[in-house]
C-alpha positions, -999 to 999 in steps of 0.1 A, spaced: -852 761 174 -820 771 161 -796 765 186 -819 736 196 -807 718 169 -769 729 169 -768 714 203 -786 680 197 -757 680 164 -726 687 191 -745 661 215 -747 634 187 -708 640 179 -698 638 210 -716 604 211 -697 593 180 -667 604 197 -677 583 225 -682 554 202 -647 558 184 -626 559 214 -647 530 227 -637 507 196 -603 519 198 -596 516 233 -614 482 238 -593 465 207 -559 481 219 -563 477 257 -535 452 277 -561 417 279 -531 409 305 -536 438 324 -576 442 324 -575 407 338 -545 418 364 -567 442 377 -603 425 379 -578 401 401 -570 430 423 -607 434 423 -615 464 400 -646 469 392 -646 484 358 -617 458 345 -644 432 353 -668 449 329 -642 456 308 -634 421 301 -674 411 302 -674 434 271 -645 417 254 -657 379 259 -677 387 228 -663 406 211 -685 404 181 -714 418 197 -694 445 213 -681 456 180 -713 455 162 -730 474 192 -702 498 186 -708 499 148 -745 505 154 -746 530 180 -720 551 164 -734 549 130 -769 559 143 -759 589 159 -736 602 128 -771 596 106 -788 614 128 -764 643 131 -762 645 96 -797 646 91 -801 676 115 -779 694 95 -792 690 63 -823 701 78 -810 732 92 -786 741 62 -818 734 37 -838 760 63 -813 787 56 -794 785 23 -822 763 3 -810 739 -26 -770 747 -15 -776 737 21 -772 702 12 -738 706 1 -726 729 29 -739 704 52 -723 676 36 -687 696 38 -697 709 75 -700 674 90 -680 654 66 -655 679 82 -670 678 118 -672 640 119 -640 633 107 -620 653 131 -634 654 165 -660 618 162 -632 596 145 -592 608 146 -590 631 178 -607 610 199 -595 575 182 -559 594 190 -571 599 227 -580 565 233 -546 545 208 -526 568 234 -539 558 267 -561 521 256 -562 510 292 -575 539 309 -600 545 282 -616 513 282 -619 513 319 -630 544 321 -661 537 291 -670 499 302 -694 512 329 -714 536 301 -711 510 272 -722 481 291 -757 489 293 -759 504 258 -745 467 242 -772 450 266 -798 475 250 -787 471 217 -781 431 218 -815 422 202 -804 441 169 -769 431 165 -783 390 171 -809 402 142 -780 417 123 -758 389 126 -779 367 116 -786 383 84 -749 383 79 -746 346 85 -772 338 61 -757 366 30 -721 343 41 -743 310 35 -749 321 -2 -713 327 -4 -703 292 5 -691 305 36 -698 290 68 -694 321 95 -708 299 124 -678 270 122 -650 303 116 -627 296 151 -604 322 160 -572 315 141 -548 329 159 -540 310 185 -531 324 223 -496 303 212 -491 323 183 -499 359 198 -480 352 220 -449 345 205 -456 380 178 -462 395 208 -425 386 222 -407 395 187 -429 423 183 -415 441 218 -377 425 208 -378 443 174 -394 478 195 -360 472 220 -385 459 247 -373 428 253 -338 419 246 -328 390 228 -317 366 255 -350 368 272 -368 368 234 -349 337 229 -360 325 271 -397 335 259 -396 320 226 -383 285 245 -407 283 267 -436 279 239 -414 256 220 -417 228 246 -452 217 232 -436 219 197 -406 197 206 -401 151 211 -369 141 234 -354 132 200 -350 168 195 -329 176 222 -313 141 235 -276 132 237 -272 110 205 -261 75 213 -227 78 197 -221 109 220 -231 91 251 -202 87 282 -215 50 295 -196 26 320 -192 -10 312 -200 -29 341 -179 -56 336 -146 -35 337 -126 -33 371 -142 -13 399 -107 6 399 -109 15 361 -144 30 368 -139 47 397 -114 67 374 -139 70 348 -162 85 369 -135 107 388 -127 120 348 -163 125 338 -177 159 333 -211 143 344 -226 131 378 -250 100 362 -232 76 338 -253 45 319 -235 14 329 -238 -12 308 -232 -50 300 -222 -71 272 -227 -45 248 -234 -9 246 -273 -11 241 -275 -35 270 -283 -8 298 -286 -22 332 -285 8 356 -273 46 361 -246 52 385 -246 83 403 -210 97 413 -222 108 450 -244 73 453 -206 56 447 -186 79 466 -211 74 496 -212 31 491 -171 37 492 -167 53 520 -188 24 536 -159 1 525 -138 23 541 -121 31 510 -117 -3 500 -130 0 459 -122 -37 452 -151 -44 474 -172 -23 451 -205 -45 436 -214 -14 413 -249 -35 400 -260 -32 439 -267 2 447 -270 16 406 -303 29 402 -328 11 373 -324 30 342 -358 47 334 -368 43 294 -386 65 274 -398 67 237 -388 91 213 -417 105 207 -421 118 240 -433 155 237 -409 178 257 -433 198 280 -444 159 291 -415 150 295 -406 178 318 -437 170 340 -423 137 343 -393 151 353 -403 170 379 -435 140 389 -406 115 395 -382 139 414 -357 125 380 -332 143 364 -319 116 339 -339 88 311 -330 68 281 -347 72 250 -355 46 227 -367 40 194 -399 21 187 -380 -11 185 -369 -6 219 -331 5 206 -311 28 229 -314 60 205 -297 86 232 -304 101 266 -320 137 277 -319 152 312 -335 178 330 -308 201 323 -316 195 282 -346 205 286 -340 234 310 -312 246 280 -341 245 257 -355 276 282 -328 290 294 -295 286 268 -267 266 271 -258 259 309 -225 257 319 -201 248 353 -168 246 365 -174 206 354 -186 214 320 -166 209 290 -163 236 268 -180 225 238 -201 252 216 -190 239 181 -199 273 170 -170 300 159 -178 326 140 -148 339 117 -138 373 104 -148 369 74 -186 367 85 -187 329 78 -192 311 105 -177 271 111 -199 246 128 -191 212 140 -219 190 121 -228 173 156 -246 211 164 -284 212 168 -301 233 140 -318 252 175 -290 259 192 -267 281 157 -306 295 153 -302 305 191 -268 319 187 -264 334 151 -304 346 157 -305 325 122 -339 306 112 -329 279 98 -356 252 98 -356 221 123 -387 201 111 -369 174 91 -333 174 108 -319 180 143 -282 190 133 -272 208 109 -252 181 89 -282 162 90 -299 197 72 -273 192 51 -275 159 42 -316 163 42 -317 188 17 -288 181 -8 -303 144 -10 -265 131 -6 -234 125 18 -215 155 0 -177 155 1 -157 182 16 -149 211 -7 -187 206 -18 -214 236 -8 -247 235 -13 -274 272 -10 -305 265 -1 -327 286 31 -307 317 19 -272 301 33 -242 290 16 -230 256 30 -192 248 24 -184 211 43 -150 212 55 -147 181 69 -163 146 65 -152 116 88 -162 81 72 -204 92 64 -204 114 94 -199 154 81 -179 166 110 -174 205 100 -189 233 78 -181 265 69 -218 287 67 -229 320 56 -255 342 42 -262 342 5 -249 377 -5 -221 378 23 -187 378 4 -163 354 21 -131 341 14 -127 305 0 -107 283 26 -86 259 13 
């Protein structure tokens, strides 16, 4: 009877053993790879990920089954302890499988299964699967005792969502593995882009309207031949009139190709004939759609206006593709970063540069919810059109503006707060 019930109290822990691991492996374990593999067709990452689609019961079978067998084992002991050393049995059995329990039912085999989560949980699903279905009809009794103890709290269990969004675990999961040296920081910041489509309007990212290369139709074919031949870019607005007049997008190869039909002649050009209709879009216009539309239309270039139908700038496929990717550059480009970090630690910015892009390449955060650039932060937070030798601190940044032309701050000097740099005069 003895040994009896030593073996039923090493068969109960290594139950509770079997539970532990079982938690631990089935939180820890790579959802990305379980569901890799039931693709593959693996049997046991199908059950696996049967198990975790609710996870509430699956943690509460856990809870139960584990719980159970440590009563039980504990009970056993007491029993047999009480048999042999009366009165002080209790105690020796208390220290014997507080002991017992805590080492080999909770930490070594919690250890086991935080070490190797995938290979745990795949190789467990096939035993705990039938236990949950057994156990099901008491953790739907339990959890509906805990749903009504909640209700007398004033706190509706039933309406909790999940508040973590697969967004938002995503992107910890990105600067989780950049801050372990998984991931470096251009493909963080690639990552990190990629999520922040939904998050982003055109306005965001759009070449602002005073920044915009157009054509004016009504100037000699010769003169914009030139223009184009000088342009960094391949599509050019061309308008009429006046600036916001936009009647059509000239292509450089479309007027190279309608020249060469003139056999060179350009005074024969009729540059309204063969420019394509400018395609206009509101501001509002959410990035990832506008991508879609992008690629839907086979398009690479729109307008954006306002909601008074004013020209406010343009945005390409290439923006957008920057917003993924970083800046993209080509033997064409212009050389334009506005960003030039100085000895000192300061670095001076051209007040033209997007908030995103001196986050992007200082790895700064400064915030982009209520300006695009940061003289318009600037100007946002200090509630005026400051003057240069004026700086302003606020986001933990010192801001010294440089340069201001008419109400347009053209240059600042920023740095960290706590940074020691040299005034410039």
């Amino acid at each position: 009877m003895f040994w009896l019930i030593i073996l039923s109290i090493l068969a109960l822990l290594l139950m509770s053993a079997f539970f532990s691991s079982s938690e631990t492996a089935l939180t820890a374990a790579s959802k990305a790879r379980i569901l890799t593999l039931e693709n593959e067709g693996d049997h046991k990452a199908a059950l696996v990920n049967k198990l975790l689609a609710d996870r509430k019961k699956l943690i509460s079978s856990i809870l139960i089954g584990n719980n159970l067998v440590n009563i039980l084992a504990s009970s056993l002991a007491t029993s047999l302890f009480l048999s042999e050393f009366g009165a002080a049995g209790v105690a020796y059995a208390t220290i014997a499988m507080t002991i017992l329990v805590v080492i080999f039912a909770e930490v070594m085999p919690k250890t086991y299964a935080i070490t190797k989560p995938d290979e745990t949980a795949l190789n467990f699903a096939p035993v705990l699967r039938p236990i949950v279905l057994i156990l099901t009809p008491f953790t739907m009794a339990i959890d509906w005792v805990i749903v009504k103890i909640f209700h007398l709290f004033g706190s509706d269990m039933a309406e909790q969502a999940n508040l973590i969004s697969a967004h938002d675990e995503l992107r910890g999961a990105i600067h989780l593995h950049h801050q372990e040296g998984g991931v470096v920081k251009h493909d963080k910041d690639m990552l990190g882009g990629v999520l922040d489509l939904k998050e982003l309007d055109v306005a965001d990212v759009m070449v602002h309207r005073t920044e915009i290369a157009s054509l004016n139709a009504d100037d000699s074919p010769e003169m914009i031949v030139e223009q184009v031949l000088n342009s960094p870019f391949t599509r050019l607005p061309l308008w009429q009139d006046e600036p916001d007049n936009i009647i059509g997008v000239l292509h450089a190869k479309d007027l190279l190709r309608v020249i060469s039909t003139l056999d060179w002649d350009i005074s024969k050009l009729k540059l309204q004939e063969f420019a394509s209709k400018p395609w206009f879009i509101p501001d509002s216009t959410g990035l990832q759609d506008q991508l879609n539309a992008f690629l839907r239309r086979k398009a690479h270039f729109a307008l954006v206006v306002d909601e008074y139908g004013e020209v406010m700038g343009l945005v390409t496929l290439e923006d957008i593709l920057e917003e993924i990717v970083g800046e993209i550059s080509d033997e064409h480009d212009l050389e334009v970063r506005g960003v030039r970090p100085q000895p000192d630690g300061s670095v001076n910015v051209d007040g033209s540069v997007p908030i995103r892009d001196l986050n992007r390449h200082m790895d700064w955060s400064l915030p982009d919810d209520e300006a695009t650039t940061i003289a318009g932060l600037v100007i946002h937070e200090a509630q005026i059109i400051p003057e240069p030798g004026q700086a302003f601190t606020f986001y933990g940044f010192r801001f010294h503006v440089l340069r201001k032309y008419q109400n347009k701050i053209t240059s600042l000097r920023v740095h960290p707060v706590g940074e020691t740099v040299e005034d410039t005069k």
